[in-house]
Jmol script that loads the backbone (N, CA, C; Angstrom):
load data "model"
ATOM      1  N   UNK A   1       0.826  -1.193   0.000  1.00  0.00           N
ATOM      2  CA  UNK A   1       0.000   0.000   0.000  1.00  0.00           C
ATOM      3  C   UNK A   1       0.869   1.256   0.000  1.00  0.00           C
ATOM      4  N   UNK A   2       2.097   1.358   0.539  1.00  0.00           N
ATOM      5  CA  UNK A   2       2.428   2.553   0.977  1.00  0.00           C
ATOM      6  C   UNK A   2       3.387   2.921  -0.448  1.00  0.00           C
ATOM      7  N   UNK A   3       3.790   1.371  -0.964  1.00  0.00           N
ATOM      8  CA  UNK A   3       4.723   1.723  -2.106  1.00  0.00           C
ATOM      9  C   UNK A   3       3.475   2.309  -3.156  1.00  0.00           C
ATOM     10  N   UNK A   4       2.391   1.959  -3.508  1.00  0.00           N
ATOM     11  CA  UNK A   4       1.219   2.726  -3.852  1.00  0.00           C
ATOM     12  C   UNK A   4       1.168   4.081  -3.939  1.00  0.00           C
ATOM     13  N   UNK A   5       0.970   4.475  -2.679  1.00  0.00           N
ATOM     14  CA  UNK A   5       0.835   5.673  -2.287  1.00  0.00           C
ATOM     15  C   UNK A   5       2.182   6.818  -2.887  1.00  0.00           C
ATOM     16  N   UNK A   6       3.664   6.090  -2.333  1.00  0.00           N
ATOM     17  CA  UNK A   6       4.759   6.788  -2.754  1.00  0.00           C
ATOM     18  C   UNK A   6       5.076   6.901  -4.219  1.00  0.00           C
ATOM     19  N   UNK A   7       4.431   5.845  -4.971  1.00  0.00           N
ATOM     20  CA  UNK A   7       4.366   6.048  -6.825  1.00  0.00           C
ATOM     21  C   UNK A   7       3.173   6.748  -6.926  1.00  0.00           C
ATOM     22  N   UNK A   8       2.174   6.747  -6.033  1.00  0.00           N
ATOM     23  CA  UNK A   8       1.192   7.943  -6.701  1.00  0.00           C
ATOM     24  C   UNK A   8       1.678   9.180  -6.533  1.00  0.00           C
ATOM     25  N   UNK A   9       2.357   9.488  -5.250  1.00  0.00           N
ATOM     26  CA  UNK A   9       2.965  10.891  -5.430  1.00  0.00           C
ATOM     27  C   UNK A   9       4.326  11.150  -6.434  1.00  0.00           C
ATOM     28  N   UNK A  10       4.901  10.370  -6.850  1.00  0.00           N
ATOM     29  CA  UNK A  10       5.702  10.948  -7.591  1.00  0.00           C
ATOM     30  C   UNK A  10       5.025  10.918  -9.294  1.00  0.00           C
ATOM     31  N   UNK A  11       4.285  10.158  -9.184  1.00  0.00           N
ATOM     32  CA  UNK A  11       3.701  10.432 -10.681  1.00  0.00           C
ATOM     33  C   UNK A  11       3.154  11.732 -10.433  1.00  0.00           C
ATOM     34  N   UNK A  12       1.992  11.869  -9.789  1.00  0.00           N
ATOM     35  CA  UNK A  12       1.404  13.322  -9.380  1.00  0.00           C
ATOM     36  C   UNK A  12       2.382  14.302  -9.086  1.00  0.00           C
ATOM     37  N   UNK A  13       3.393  14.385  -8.861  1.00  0.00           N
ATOM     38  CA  UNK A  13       4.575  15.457  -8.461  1.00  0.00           C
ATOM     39  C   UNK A  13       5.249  15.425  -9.876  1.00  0.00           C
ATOM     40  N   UNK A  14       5.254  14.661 -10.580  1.00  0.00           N
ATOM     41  CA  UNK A  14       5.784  15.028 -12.313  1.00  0.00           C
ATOM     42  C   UNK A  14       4.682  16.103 -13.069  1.00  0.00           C
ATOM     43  N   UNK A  15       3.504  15.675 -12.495  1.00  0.00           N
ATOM     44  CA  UNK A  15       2.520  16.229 -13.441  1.00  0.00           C
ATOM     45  C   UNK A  15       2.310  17.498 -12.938  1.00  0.00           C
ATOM     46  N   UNK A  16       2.580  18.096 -11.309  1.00  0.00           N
ATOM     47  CA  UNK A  16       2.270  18.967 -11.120  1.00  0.00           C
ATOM     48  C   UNK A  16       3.503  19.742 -11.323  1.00  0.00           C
ATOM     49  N   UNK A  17       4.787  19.698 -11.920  1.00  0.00           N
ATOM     50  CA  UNK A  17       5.708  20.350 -11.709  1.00  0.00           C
ATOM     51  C   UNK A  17       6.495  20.399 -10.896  1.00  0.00           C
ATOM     52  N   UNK A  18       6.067  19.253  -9.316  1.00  0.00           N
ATOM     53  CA  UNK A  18       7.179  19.228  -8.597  1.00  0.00           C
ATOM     54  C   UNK A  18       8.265  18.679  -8.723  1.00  0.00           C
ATOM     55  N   UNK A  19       9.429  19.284  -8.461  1.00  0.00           N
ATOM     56  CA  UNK A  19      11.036  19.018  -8.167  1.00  0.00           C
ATOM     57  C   UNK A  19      11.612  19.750  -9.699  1.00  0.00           C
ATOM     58  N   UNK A  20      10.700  20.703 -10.100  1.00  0.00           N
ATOM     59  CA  UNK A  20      11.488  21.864 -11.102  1.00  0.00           C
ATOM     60  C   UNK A  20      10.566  22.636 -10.907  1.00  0.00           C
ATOM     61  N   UNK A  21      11.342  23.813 -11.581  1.00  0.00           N
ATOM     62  CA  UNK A  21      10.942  25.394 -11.024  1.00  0.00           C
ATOM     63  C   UNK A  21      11.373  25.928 -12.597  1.00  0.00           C
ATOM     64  N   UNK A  22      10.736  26.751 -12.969  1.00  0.00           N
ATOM     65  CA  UNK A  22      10.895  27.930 -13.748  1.00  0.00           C
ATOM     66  C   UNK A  22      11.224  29.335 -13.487  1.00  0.00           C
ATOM     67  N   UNK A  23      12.535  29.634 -13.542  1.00  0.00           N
ATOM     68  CA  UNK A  23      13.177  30.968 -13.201  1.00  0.00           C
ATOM     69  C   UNK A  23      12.510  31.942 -13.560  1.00  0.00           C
ATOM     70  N   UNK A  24      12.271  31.917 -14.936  1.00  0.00           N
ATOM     71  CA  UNK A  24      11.922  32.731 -15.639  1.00  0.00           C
ATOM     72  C   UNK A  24      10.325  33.475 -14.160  1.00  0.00           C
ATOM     73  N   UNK A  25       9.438  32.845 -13.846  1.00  0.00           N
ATOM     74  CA  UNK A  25       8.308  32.665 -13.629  1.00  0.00           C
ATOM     75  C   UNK A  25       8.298  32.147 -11.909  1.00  0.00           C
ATOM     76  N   UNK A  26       8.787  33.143 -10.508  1.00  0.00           N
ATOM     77  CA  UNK A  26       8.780  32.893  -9.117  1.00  0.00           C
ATOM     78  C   UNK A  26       8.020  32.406  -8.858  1.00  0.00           C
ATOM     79  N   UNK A  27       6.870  33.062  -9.467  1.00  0.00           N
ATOM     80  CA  UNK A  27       5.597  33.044  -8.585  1.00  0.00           C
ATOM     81  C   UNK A  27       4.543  31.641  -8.994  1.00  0.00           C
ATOM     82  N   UNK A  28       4.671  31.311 -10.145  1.00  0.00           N
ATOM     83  CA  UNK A  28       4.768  29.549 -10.521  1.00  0.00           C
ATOM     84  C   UNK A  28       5.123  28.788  -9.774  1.00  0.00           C
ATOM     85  N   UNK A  29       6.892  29.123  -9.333  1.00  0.00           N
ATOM     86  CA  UNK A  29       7.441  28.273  -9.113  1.00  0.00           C
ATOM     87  C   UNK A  29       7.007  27.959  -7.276  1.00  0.00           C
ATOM     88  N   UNK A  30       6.912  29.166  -7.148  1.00  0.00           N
ATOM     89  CA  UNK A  30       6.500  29.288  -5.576  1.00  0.00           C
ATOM     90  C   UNK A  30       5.012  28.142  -5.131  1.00  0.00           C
ATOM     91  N   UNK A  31       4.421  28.951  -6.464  1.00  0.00           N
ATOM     92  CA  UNK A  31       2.656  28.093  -6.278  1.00  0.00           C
ATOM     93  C   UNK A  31       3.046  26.621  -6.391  1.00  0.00           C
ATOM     94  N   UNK A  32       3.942  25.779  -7.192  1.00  0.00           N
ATOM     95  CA  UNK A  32       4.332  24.535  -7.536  1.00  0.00           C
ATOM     96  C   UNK A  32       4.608  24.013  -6.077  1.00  0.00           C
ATOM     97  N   UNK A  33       5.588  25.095  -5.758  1.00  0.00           N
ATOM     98  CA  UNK A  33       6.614  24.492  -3.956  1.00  0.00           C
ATOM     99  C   UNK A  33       5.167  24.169  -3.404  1.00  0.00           C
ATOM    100  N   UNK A  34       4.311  25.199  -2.931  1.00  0.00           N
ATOM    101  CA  UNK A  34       3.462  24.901  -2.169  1.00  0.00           C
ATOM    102  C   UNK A  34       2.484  24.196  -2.436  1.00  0.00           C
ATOM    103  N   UNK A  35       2.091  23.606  -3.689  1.00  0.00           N
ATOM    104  CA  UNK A  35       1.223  22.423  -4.046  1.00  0.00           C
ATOM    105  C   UNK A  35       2.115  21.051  -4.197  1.00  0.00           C
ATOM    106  N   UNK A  36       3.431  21.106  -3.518  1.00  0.00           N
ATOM    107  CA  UNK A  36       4.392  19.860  -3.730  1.00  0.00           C
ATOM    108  C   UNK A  36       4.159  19.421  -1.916  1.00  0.00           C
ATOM    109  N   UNK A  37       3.954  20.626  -1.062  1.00  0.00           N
ATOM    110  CA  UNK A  37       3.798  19.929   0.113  1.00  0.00           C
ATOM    111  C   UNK A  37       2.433  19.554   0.208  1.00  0.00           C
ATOM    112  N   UNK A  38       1.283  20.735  -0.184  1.00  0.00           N
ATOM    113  CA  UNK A  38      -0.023  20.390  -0.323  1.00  0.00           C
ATOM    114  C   UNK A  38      -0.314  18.838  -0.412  1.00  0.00           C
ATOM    115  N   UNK A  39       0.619  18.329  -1.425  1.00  0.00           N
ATOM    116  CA  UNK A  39       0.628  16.505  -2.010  1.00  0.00           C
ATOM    117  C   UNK A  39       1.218  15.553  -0.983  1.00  0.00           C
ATOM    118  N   UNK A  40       1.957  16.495  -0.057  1.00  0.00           N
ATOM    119  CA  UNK A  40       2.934  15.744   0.630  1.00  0.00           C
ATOM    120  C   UNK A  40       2.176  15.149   1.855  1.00  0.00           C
ATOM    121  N   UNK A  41       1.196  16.444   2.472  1.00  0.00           N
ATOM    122  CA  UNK A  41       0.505  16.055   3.491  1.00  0.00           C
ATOM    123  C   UNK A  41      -0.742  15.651   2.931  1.00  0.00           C
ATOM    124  N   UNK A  42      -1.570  15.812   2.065  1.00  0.00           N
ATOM    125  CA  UNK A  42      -2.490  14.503   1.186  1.00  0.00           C
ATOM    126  C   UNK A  42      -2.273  13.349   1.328  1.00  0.00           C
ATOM    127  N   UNK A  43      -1.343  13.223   0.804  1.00  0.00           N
ATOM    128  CA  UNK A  43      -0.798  11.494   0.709  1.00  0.00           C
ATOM    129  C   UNK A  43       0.003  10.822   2.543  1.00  0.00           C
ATOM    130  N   UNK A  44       0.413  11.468   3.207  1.00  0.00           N
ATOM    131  CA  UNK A  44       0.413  11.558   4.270  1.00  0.00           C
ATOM    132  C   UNK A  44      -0.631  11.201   5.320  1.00  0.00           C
ATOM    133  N   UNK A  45      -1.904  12.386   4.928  1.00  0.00           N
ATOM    134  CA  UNK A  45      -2.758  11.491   5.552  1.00  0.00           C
ATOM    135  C   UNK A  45      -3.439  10.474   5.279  1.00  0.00           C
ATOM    136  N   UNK A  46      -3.409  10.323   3.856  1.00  0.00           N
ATOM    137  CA  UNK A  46      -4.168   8.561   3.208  1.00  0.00           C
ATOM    138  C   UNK A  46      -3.338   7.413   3.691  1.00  0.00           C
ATOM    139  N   UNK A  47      -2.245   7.980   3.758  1.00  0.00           N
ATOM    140  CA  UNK A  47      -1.351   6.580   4.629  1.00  0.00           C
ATOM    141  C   UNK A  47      -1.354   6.289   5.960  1.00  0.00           C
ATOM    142  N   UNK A  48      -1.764   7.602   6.748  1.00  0.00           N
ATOM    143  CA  UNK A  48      -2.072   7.179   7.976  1.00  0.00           C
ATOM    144  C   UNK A  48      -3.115   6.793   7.667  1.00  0.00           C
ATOM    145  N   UNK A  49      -4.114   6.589   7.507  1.00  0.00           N
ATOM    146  CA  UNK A  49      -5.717   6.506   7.478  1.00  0.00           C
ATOM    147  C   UNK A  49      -5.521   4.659   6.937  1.00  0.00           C
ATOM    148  N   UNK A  50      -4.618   4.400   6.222  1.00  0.00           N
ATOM    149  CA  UNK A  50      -4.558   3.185   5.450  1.00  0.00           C
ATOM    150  C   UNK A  50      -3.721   2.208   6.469  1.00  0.00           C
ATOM    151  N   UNK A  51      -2.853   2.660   7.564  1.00  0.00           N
ATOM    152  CA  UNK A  51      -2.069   2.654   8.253  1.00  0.00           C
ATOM    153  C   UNK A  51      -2.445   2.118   9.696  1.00  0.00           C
ATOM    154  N   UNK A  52      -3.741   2.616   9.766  1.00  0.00           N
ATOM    155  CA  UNK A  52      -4.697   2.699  11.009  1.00  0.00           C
ATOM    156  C   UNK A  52      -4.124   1.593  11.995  1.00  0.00           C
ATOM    157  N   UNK A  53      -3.728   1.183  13.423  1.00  0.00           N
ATOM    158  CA  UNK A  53      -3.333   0.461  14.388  1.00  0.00           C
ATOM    159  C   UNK A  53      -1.861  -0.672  13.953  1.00  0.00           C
ATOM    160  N   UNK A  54      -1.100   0.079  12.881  1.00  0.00           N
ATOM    161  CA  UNK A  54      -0.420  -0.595  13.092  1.00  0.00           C
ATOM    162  C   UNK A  54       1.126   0.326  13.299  1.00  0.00           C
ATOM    163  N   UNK A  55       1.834   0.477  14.206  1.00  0.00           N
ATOM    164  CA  UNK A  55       2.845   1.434  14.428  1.00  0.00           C
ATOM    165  C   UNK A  55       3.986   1.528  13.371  1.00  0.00           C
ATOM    166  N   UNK A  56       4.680   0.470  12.837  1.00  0.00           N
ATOM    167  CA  UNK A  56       5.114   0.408  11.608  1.00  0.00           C
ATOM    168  C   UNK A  56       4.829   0.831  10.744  1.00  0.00           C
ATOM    169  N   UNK A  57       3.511   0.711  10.233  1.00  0.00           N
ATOM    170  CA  UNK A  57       3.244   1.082   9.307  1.00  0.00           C
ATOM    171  C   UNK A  57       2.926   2.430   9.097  1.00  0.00           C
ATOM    172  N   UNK A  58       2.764   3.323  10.306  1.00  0.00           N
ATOM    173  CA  UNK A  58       2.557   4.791  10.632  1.00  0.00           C
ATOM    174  C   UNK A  58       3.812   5.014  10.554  1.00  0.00           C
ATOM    175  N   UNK A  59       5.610   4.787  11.472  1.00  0.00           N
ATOM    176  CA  UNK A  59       6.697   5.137  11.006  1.00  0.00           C
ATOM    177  C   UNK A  59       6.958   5.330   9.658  1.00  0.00           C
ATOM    178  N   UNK A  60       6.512   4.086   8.741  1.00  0.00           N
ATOM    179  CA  UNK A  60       6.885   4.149   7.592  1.00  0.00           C
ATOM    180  C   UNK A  60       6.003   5.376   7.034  1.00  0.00           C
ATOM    181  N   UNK A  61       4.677   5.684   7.307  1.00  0.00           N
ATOM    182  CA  UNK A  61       4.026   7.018   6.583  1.00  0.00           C
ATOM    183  C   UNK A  61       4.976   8.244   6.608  1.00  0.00           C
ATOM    184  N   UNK A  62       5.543   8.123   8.499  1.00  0.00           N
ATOM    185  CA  UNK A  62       6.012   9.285   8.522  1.00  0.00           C
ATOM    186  C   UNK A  62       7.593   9.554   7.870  1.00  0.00           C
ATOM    187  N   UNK A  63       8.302   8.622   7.664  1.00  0.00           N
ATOM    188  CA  UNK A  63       9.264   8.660   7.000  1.00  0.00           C
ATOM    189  C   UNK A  63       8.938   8.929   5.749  1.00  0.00           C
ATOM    190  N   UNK A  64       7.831   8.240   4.786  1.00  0.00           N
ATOM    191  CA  UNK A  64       7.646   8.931   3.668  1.00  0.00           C
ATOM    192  C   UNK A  64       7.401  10.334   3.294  1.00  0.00           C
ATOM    193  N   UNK A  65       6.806  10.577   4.588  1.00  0.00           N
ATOM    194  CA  UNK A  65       6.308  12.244   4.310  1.00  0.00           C
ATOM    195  C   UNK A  65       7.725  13.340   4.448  1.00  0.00           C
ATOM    196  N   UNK A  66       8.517  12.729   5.409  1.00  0.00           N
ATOM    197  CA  UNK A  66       9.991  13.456   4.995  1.00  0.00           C
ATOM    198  C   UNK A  66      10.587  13.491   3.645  1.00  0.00           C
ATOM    199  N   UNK A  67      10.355  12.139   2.951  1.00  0.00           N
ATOM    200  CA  UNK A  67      10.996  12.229   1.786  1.00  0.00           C
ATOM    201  C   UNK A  67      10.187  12.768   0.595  1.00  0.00           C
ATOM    202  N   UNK A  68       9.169  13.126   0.840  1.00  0.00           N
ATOM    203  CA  UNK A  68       8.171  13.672   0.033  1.00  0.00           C
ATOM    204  C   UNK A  68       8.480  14.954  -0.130  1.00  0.00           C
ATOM    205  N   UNK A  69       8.675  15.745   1.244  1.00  0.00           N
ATOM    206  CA  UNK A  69       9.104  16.824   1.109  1.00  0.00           C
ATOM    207  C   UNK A  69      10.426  17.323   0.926  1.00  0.00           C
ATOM    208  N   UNK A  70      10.927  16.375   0.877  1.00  0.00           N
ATOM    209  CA  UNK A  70      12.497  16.467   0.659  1.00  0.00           C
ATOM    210  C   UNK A  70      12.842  16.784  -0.763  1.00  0.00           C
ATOM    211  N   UNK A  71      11.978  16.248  -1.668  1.00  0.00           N
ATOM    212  CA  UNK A  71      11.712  16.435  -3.127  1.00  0.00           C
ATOM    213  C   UNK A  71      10.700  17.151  -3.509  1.00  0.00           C
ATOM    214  N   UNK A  72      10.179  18.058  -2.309  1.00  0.00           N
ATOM    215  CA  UNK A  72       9.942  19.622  -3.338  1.00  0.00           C
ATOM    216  C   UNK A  72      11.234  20.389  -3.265  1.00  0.00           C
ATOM    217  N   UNK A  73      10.372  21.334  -4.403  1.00  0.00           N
ATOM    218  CA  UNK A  73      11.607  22.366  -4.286  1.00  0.00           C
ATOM    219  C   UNK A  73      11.246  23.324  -3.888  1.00  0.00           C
ATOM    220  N   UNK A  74      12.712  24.150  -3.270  1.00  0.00           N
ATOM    221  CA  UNK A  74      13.215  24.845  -2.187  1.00  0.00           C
ATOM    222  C   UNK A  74      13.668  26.366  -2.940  1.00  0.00           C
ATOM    223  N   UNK A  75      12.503  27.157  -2.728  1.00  0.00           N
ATOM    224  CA  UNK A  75      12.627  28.484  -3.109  1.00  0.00           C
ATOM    225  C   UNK A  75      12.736  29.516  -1.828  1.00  0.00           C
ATOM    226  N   UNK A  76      12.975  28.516  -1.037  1.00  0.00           N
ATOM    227  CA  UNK A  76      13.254  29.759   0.364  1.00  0.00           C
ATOM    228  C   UNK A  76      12.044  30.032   1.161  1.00  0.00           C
ATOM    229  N   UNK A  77      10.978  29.612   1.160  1.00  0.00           N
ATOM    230  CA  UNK A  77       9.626  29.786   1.109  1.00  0.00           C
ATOM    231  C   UNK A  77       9.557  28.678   2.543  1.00  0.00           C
ATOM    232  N   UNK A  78       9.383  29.303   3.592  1.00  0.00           N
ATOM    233  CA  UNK A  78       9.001  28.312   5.090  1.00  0.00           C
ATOM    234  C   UNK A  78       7.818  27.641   4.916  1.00  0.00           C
ATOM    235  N   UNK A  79       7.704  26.548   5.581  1.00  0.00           N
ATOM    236  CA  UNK A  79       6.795  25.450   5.446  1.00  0.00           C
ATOM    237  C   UNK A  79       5.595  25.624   6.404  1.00  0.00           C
TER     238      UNK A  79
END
end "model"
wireframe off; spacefill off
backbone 0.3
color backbone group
């Protein structure tokens, strides 16, 4: 399930533009950053929710959600 979840966000993070930015265009790139965590805590909570009583399987959500956000990008913009 969770490997699920972590290929749905990176397909969905291709399509939305996350993990590139357009120079040309901040304020894109800014709206992208913040719809890359938007996805991050989405999918975050479907994994807890999918996750429900088992503690492992909640570590593993929450480790994904680090690496989720680890692969937006970083325009300086606090979380």
């Amino acid at each position: 399930m969770r490997k699920t979840l972590l290929g749905g966000f990176l397909a969905a993070g291709l399509l939305m533009g996350c993990g590139g930015t357009d120079a040309e265009a901040p304020t894109d790139a800014t709206a992208q950053e913040v719809s890359c965590y938007d996805a991050c805590r989405q999918l975050y909570g479907l994994c807890m929710r999918a996750a429900q009583g088992n503690i492992e399987e909640q570590q593993q959500c929450a480790a994904e959600y680090v690496t989720c956000n680890e692969l937006c990008p970083s325009l300086g913009v606090s979380r």
